[in-house]
C-alpha positions as a Markdown table, in Angstrom:
| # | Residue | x | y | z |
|---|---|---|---|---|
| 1 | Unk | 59.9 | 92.9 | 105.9 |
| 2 | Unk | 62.0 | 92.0 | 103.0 |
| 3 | Unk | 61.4 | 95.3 | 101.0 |
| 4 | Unk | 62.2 | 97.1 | 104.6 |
| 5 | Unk | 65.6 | 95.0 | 105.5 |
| 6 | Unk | 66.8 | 95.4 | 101.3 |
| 7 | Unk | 66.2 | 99.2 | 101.7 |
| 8 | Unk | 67.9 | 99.4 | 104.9 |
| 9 | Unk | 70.9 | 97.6 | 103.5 |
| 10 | Unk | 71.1 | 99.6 | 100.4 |
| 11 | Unk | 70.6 | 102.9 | 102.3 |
| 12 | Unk | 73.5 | 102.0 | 104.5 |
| 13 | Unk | 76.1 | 100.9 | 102.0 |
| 14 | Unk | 75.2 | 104.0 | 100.0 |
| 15 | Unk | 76.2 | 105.9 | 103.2 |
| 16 | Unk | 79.0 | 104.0 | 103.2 |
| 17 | Unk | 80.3 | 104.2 | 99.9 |
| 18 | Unk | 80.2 | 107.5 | 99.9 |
| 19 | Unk | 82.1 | 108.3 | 103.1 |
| 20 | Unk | 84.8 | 105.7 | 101.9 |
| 21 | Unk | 88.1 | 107.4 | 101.8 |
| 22 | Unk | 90.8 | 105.9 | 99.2 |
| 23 | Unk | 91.6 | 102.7 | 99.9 |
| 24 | Unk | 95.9 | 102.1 | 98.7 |
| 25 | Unk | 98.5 | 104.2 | 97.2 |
| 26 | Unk | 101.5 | 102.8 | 95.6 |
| 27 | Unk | 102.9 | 101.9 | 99.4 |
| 28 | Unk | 100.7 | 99.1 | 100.4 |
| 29 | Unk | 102.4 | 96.9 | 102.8 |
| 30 | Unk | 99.6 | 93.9 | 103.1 |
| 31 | Unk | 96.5 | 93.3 | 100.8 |
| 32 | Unk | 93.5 | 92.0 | 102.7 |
| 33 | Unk | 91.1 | 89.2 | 100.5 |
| 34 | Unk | 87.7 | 88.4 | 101.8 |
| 35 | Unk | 86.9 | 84.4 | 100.8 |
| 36 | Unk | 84.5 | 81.9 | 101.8 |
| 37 | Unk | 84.9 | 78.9 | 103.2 |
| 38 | Unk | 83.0 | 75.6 | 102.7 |
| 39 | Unk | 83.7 | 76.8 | 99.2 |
| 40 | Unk | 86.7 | 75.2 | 97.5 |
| 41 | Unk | 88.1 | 76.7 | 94.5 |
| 42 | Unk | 91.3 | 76.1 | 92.8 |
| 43 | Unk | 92.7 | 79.9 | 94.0 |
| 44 | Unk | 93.0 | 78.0 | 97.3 |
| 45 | Unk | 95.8 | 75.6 | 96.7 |
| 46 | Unk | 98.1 | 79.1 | 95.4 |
| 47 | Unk | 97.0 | 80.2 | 98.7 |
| 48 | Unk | 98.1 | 77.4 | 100.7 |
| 49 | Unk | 101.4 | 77.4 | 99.0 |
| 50 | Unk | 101.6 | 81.1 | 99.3 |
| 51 | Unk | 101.4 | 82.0 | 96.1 |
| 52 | Unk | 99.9 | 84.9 | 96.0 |
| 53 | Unk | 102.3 | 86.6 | 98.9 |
| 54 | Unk | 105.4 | 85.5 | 96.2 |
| 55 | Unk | 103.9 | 87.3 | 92.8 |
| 56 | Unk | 102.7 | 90.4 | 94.4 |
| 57 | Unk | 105.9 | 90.7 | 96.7 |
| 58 | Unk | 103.8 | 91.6 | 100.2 |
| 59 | Unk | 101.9 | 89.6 | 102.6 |
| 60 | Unk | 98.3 | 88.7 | 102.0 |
| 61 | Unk | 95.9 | 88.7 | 104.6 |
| 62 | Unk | 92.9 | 86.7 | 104.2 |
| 63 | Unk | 89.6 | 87.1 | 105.3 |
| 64 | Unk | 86.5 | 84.6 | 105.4 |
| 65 | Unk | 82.9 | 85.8 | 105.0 |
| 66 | Unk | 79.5 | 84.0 | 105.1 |
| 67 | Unk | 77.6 | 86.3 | 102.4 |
| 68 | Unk | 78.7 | 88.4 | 99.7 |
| 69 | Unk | 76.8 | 91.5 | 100.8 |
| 70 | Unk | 79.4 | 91.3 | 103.9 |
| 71 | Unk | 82.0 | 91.4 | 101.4 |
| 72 | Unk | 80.4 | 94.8 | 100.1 |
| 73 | Unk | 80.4 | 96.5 | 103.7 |
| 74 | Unk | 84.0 | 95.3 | 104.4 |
| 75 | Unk | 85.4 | 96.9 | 100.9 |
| 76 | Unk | 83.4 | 99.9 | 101.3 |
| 77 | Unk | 84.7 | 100.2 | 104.9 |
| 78 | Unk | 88.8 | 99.6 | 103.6 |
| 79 | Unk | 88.9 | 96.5 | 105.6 |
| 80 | Unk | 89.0 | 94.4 | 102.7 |
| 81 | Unk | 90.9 | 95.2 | 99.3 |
| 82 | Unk | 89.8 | 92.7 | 97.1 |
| 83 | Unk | 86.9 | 89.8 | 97.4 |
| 84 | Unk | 87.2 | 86.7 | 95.5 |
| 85 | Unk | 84.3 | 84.7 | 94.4 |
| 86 | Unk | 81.5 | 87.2 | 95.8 |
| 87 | Unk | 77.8 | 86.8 | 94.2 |
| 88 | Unk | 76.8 | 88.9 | 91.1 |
| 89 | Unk | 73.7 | 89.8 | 93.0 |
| 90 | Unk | 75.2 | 91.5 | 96.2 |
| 91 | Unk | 77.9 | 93.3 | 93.9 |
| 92 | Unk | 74.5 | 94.6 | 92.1 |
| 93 | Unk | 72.7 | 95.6 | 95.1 |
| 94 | Unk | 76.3 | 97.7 | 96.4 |
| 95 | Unk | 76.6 | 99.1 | 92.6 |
| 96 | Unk | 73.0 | 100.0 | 92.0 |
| 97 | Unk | 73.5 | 102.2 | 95.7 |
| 98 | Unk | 76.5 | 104.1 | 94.5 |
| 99 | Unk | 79.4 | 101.8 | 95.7 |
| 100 | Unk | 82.3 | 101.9 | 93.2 |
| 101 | Unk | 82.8 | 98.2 | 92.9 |
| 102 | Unk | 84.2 | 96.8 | 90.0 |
| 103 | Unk | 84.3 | 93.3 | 88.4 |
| 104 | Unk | 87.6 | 92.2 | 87.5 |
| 105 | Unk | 87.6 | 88.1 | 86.7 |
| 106 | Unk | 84.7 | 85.5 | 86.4 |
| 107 | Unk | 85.7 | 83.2 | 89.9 |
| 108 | Unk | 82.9 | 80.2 | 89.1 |
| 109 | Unk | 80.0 | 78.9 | 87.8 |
| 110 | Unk | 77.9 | 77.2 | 89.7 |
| 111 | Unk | 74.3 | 76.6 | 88.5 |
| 112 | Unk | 74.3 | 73.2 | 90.5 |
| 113 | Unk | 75.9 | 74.3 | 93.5 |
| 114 | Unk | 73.3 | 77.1 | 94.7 |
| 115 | Unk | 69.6 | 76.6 | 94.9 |
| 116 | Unk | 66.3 | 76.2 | 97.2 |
| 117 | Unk | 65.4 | 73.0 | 99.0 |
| 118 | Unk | 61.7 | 72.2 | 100.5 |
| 119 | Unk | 61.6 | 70.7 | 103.8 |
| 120 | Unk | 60.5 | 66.6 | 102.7 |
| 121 | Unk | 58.1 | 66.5 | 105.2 |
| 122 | Unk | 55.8 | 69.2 | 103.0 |
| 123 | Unk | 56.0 | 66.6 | 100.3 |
| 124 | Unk | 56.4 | 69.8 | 98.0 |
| 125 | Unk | 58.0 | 69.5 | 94.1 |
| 126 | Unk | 58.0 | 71.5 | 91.2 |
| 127 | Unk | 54.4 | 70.2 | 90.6 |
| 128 | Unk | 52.9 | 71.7 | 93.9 |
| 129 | Unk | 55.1 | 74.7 | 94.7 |
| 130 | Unk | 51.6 | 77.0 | 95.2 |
| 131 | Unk | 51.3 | 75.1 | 98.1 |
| 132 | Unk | 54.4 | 77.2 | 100.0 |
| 133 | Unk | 52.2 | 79.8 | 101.0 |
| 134 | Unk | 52.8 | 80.7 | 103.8 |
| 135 | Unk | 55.6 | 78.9 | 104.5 |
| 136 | Unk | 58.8 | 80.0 | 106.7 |
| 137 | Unk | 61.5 | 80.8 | 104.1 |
| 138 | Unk | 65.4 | 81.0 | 104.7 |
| 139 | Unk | 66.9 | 83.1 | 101.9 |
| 140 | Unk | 70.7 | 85.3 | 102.3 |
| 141 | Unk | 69.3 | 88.4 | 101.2 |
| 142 | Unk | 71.0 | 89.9 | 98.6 |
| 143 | Unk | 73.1 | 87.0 | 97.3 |
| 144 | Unk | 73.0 | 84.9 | 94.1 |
| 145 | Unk | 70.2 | 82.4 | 96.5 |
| 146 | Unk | 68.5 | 85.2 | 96.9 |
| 147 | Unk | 67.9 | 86.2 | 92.8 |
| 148 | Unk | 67.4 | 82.6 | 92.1 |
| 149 | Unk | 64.8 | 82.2 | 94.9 |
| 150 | Unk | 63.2 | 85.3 | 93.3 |
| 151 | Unk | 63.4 | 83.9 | 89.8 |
| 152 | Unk | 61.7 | 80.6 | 90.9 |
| 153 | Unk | 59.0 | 82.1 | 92.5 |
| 154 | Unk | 57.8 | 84.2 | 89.6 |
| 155 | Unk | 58.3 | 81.0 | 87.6 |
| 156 | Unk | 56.1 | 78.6 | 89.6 |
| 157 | Unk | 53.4 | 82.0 | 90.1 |
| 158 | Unk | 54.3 | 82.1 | 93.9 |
| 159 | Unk | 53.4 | 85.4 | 95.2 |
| 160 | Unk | 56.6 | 86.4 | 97.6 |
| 161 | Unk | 54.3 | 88.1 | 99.7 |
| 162 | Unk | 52.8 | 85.0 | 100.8 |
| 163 | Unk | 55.4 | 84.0 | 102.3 |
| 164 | Unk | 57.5 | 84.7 | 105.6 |
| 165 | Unk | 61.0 | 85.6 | 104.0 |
| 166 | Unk | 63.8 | 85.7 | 106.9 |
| 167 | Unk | 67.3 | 87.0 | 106.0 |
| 168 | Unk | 69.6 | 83.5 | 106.5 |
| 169 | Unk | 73.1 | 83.0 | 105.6 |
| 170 | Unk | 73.6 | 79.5 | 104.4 |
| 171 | Unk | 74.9 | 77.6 | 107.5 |
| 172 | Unk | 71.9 | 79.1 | 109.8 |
| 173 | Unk | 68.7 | 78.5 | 106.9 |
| 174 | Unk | 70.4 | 74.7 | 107.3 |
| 175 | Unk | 70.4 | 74.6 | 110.9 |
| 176 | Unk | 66.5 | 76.1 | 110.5 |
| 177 | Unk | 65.5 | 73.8 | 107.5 |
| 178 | Unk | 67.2 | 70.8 | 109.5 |
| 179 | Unk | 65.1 | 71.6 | 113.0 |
| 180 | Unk | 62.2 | 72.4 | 111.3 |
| 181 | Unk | 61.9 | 75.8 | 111.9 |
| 182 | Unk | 61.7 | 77.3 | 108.5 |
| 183 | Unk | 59.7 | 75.0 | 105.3 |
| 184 | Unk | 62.4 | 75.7 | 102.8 |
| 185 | Unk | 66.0 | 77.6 | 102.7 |
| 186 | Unk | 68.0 | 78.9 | 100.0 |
| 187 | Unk | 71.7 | 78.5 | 99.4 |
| 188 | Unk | 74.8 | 77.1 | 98.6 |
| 189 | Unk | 78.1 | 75.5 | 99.2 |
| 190 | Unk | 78.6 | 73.1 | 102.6 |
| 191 | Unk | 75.2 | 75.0 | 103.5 |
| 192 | Unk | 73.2 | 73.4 | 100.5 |
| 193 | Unk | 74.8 | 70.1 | 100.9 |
| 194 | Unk | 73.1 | 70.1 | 104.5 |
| 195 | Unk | 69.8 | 71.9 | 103.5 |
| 196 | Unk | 69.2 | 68.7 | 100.8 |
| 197 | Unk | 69.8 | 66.2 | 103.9 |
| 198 | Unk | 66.3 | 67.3 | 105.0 |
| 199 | Unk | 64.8 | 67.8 | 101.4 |
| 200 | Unk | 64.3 | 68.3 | 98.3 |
| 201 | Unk | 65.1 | 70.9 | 95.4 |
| 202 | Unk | 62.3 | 72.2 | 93.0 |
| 203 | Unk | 64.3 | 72.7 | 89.8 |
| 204 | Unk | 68.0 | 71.2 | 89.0 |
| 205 | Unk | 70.7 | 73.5 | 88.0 |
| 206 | Unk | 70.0 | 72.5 | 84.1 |
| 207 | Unk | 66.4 | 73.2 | 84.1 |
| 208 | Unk | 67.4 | 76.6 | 86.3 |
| 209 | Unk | 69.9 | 78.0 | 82.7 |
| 210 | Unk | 66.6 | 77.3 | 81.0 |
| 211 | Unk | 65.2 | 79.9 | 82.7 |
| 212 | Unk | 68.1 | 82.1 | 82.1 |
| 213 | Unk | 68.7 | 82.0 | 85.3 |
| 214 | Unk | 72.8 | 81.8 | 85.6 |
| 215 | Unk | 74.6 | 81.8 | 89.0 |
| 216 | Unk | 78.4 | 82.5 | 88.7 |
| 217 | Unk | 81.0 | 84.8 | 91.2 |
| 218 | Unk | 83.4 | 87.5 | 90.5 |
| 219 | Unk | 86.7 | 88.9 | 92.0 |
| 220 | Unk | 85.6 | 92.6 | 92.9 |
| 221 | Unk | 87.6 | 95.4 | 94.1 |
| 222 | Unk | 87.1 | 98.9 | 94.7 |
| 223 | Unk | 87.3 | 101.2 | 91.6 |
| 224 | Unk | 89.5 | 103.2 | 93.1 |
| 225 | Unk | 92.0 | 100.3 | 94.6 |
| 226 | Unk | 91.6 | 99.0 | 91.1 |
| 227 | Unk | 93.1 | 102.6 | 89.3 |
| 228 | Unk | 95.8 | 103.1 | 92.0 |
| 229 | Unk | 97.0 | 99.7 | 92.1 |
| 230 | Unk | 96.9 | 98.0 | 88.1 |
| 231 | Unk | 99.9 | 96.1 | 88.3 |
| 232 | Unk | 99.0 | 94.1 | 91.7 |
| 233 | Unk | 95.1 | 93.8 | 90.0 |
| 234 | Unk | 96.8 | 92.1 | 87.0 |
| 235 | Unk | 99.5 | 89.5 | 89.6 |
| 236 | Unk | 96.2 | 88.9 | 91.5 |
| 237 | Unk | 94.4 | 87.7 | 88.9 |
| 238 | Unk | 97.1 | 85.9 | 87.1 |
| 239 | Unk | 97.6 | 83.7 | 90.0 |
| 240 | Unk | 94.1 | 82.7 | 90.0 |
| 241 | Unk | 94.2 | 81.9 | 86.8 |
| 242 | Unk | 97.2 | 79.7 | 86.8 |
| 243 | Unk | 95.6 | 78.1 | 89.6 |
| 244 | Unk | 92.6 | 77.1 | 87.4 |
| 245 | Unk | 94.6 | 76.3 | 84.7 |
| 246 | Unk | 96.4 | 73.6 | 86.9 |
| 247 | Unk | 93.4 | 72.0 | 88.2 |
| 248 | Unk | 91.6 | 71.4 | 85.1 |
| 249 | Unk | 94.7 | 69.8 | 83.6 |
| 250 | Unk | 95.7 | 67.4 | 87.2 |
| 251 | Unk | 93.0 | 67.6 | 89.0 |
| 252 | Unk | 95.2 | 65.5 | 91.4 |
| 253 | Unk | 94.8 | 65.0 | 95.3 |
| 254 | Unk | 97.7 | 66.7 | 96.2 |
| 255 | Unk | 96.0 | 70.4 | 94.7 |
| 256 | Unk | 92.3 | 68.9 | 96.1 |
| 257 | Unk | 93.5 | 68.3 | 100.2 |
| 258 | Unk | 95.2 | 71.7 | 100.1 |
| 259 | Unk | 91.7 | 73.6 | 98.4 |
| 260 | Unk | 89.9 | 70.9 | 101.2 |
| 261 | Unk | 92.0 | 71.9 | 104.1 |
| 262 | Unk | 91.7 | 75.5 | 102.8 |
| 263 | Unk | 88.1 | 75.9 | 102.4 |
| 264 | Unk | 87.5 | 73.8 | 106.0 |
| 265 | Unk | 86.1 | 70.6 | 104.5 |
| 266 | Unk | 87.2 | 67.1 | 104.1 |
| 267 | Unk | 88.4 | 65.9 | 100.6 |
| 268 | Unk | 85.8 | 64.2 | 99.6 |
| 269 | Unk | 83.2 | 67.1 | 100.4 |
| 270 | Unk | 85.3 | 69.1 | 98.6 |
| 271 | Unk | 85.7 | 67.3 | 95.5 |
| 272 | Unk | 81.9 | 66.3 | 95.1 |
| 273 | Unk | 81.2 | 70.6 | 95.4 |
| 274 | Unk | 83.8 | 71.3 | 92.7 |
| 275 | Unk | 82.4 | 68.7 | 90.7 |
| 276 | Unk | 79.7 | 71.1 | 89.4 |
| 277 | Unk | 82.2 | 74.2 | 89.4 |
| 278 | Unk | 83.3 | 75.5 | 86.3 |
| 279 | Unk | 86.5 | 77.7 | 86.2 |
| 280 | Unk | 86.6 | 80.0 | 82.9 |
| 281 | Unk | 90.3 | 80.4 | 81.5 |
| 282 | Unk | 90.9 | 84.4 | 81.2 |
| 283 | Unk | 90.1 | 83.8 | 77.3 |
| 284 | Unk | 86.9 | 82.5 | 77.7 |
| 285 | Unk | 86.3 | 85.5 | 80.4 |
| 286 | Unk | 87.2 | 87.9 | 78.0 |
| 287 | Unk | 84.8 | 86.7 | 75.4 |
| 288 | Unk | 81.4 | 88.0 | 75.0 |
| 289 | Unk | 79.8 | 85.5 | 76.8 |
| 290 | Unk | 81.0 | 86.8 | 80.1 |
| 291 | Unk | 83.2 | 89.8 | 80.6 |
| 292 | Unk | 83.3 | 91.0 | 77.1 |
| 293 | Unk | 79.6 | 91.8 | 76.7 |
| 294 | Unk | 77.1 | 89.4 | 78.9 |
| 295 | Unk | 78.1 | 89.9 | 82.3 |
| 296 | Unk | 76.7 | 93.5 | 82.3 |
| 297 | Unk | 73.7 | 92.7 | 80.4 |
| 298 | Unk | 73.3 | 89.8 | 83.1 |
| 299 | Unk | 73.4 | 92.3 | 86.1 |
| 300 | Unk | 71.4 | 94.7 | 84.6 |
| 301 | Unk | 68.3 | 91.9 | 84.4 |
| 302 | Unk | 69.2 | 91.0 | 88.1 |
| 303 | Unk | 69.0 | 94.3 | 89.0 |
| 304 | Unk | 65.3 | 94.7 | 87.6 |
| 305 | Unk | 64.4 | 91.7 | 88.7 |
| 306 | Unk | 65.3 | 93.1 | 92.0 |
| 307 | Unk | 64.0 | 96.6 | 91.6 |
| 308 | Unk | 60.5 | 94.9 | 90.6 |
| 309 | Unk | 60.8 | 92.3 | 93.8 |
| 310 | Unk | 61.2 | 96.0 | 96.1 |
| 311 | Unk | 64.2 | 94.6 | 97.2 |
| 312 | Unk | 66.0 | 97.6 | 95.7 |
| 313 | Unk | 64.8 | 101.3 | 95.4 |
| 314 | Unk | 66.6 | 101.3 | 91.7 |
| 315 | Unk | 68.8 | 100.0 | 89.3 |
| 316 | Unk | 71.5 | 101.9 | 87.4 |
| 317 | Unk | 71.2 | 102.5 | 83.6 |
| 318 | Unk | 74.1 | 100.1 | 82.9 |
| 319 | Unk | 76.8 | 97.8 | 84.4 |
| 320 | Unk | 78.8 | 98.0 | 81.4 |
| 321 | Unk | 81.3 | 100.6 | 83.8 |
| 322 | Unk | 81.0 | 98.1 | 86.7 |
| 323 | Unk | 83.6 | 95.6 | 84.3 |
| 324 | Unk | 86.8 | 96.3 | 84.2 |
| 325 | Unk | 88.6 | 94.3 | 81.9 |
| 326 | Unk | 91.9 | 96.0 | 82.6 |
| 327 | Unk | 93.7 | 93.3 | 85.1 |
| 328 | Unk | 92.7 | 90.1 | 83.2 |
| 329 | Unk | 94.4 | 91.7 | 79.6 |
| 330 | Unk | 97.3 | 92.7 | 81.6 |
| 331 | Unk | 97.5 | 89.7 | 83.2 |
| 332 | Unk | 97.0 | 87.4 | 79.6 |
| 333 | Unk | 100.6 | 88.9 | 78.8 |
| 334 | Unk | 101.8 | 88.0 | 81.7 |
């Protein structure tokens, strides 16, 4: 079922793709963002204050999704222009089936703030994971859970097949974890927070970068939008950045009740999720430890880890032309 439902997905996004007409010329009258909520983020708070409408000089239209392979569909389709914190794993599923995406900032990283939980009931740790089999699991297909889940598995020797994988966003694998409909879920954000109220994790974000297994988002965008539209790109991006830059030096709650009220949680939610966030200034993105070198090698392992699971039919050569530095140089001499 899961190699069926990837293969269906990356079939149809190809189709997609590929149909996709140009998405802006220079006479855009309203950019359209895709976001999540129950996922605050500094970016929020220039949002709030309208920010980004003031630095790019049109009206911004923003979008909320529940899984970063929606994000995909919705740019491929022209509905969305830009996404802003979407998974590295659904940009690698849409890239490795011909959709021109490109990455063009590092949004987070989040190794605590996305991970599996066990239902406590099955009294099931790190110690006894062989004794999932045949367990219900809720995992958002194609999403940074979903790699991680994968990644697990082959770490604890947990043959996938022997278990009964259903395609969950986060909210719904809570809801199933919480009723006792499915023995573990996989996740993140306001959805994680209510998948540990019924259980337990197997590994903690540390012991998961020992693994090598890194969990961070991207702003993505159409090649194409990207090309036609550099100087917008670079405004975007700057905004985010400044937005970064002021949290990590106030942190204060003024900034923290507009990214709560923002992202649809209350302030203290908010502030124990971003907790665990980090927030790379465009220096550090640029260095070789993300954008300038890693992030491509990084998406290239997902994608094989992927193309091994089945969940993919195959990966591309390289990611290295799935980066595009471009907006974050322009926007460091901004």
């Amino acid at each position: 079922m899961l190699k069926r439902t990837f293969l269906a997905a990356s079939t149809a996004l190809a189709a997609i793709a590929a149909a996709q007409a140009a998405h802006a010329d220079a006479h855009l009258e309203e950019l359209t963002v895709g976001y999540f909520l129950e996922w605050p983020m500094p970016f929020l708070a220039a949002k709030a204050d309208g920010a980004y409408d003031e630095a790019l000089g049109i009206p911004v239209k923003w979008v909320s999704f529940e899984t970063g392979t929606a994000m995909s569909a919705a740019m491929a389709s022209g509905d969305v222009h830009i996404s802003v914190s979407q998974g590295v794993p659904p940009f690698v599923v849409a890239t490795s089936a011909g959709q021109d995406l490109e990455i063009v900032d590092v949004a987070v990283s989040y190794s605590e703030n996305d991970n599996c939980v066990v239902r406590s009931d099955l009294e099931i740790d790190k110690d006894t994971v062989a004794d999932l089999a045949g367990q219900k699991v809720a995992v958002p297909l194609g999403t940074a859970a979903h790699y991680g889940f994968l990644r697990q598995m082959d770490h604890f020797g947990v043959d996938v097949a022997s278990l009964d994988v259903v395609d969950m966003d986060p909210p719904t694998g809570a809801a199933a974890l919480n009723q006792g409909d499915v023995g573990m879920a996989c996740g993140w954000g306001g959805g994680l927070a209510r998948m540990k109220e019924a259980g337990n994790t197997l590994l903690t974000g540390a012991e998961k970068e020992e693994l090598g297994i890194l969990v961070f988002d991207v702003t993505s965008a159409p090649a194409d939008f990207i090309a036609e539209n550099p100087e917008l790109m670079a405004k975007f991006v700057k905004v985010t950045a400044d937005a970064n830059a002021e949290w990590a030096e106030s942190q204060s709650d003024e900034m923290l009740a507009k990214i709560a009220q923002e992202s649809g949680m209350e302030p203290e939610a908010a502030a124990q999720s971003m907790s665990t966030f980090e927030f790379p200034t465009m220096e550090e993105q640029l260095s070789e430890k993300w954008l300038g070198g890693n992030a491509a090698t990084f998406m290239k392992g997902v994608s094989d880890v992927f193309v091994e699971a089945g969940s993919i039919p195959s990966a591309l050569d390289s990611y290295e032309d799935a980066v595009n530095t471009g907006p974050l140089n322009d926007a460091s001499s901004m």
